[in-house]
C-alpha positions in Angstrom: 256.3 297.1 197.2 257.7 297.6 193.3 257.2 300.9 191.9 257.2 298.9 188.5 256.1 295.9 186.6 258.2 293.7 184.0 256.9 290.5 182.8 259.8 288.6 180.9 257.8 285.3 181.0 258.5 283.0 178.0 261.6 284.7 177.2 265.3 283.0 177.2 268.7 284.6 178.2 269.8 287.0 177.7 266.2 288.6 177.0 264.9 289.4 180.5 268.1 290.6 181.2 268.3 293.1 178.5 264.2 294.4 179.2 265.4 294.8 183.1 268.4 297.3 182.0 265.9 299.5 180.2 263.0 299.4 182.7 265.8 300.5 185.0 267.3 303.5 183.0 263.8 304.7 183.0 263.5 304.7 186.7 264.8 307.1 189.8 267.5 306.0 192.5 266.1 303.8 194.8 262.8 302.5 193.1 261.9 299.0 192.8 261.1 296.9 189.6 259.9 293.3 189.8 260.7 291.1 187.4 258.8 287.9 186.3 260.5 285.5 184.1 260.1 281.6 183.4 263.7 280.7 182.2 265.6 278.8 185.1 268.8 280.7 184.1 267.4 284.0 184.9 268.4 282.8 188.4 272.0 283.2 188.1 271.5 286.1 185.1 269.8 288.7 187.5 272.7 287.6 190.4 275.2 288.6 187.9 273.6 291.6 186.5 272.9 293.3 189.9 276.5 292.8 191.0 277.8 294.0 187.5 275.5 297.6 187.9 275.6 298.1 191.4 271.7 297.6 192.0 270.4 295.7 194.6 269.0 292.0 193.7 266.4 292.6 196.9 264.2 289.4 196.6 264.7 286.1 194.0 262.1 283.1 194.6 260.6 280.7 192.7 256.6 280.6 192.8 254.2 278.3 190.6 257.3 277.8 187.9 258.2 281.6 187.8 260.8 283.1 188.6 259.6 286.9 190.5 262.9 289.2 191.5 262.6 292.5 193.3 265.9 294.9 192.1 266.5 298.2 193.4 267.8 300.8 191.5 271.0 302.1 192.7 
């Protein structure tokens, strides 16, 4: 389903955060990127950061004490 990849396990805020925004600039309109991270605040960071850009925060779950979120470039 995700047209890319981005593991941002063992990293703290604002970390994955900042790696998401530059996957992204690399991608086209409308593709995918899922994001794995491990810090609990990445929750509430990726909420925040898809309403800020305008992308689409399509998916966050919790799985095995990771954190997995499916954004779609706007």
């Amino acid at each position: 389903m995700a047209d890319q990849e981005l593991d941002a396990s063992g990293l703290n805020c604002p970390l994955p955060i900042l790696r998401a925004k530059k996957t992204l600039n690399t991608m086209a309109s409308g593709q995918v990127l899922h994001i794995v991270a491990t810090d609990p605040g990445s929750v509430k960071d990726f909420d925040a950061f898809a309403k800020q850009t305008g992308n689409e925060l399509m998916e966050s779950k919790e799985e095995g004490g990771k954190f997995h979120f499916l954004i779609k470039k706007s």
